[in-house]
N, C-alpha and C positions, 0 to 999 in steps of 0.2 A: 239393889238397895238405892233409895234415892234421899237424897238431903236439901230441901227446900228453901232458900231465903226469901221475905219478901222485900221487895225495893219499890223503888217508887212508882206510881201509874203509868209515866210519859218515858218507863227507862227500858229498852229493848230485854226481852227475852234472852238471856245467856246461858248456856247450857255446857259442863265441863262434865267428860268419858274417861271414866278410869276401868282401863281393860286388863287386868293382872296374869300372870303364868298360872294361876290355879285356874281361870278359865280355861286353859286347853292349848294346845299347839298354836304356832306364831297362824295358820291358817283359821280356826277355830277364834282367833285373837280377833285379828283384821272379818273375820264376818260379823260379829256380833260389833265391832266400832261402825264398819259401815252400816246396818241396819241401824245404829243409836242416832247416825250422824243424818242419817236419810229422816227416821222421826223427828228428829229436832228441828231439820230446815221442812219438813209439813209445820210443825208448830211456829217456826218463825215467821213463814209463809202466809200461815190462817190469822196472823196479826196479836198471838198471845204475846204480851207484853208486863212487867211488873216484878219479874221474879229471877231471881240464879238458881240454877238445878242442878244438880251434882249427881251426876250417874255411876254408881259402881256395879260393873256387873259382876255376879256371885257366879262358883264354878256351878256348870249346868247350863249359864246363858244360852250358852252357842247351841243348845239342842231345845232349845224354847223355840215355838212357833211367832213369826212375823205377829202374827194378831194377838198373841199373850205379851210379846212385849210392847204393844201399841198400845192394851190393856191397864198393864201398870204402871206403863209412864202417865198415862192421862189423869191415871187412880193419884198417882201423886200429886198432879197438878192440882189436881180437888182437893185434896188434903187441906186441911188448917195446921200450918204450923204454930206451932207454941202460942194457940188458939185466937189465932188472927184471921180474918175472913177469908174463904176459898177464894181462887182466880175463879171469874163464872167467866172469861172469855178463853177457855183452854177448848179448843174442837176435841170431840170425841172422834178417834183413830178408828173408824168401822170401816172395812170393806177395800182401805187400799192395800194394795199390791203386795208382796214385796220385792224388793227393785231387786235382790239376787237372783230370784227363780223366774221375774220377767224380763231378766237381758239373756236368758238361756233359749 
């Protein structure tokens, strides 16, 4: 679940992960913040800027593939909130990694 504010054009990208016990064991926890935490610094990284994003992941996260949650987050970034203009500088998440199954 994501919850979108817009802020100003010149105001950095912030991004707040709430990972609860209905996602799964403390292991199952910490995978699904690190794969949120690694999307966000791509997105802070690729210069998206204007918005606060509030991540809540639902139980099941942790058995979501790298690219379905790269998916949705981006899907939210497009999003219009309470129908104010989409971010058009949000990168689409195609094709990276993810940093779990590439440090094995």
């Amino acid at each position: 679940m994501y919850y979108r504010l817009e802020r100003g054009i010149d105001e950095p990208l912030r991004i707040g992960i709430i990972v609860a016990r209905s996602v799964g064991n403390a292991v199952d926890r910490n995978l699904v913040r690190r794969r949120y935490r690694a999307l966000g610094r791509q997105l802070v990284e690729a210069g998206v800027h204007g918005s606060d994003l509030v991540v809540r992941a639902l139980p099941g996260s942790a058995q979501r593939s790298w690219t379905a949650l790269a998916d949705d987050m981006t899907a939210a970034l497009h999003a219009s909130p309470l129908g104010a203009s989409p971010i058009t500088t949000a990168p689409i998440l195609v094709g990276v990694g993810d940093p779990d199954v590439m440090a094995r």
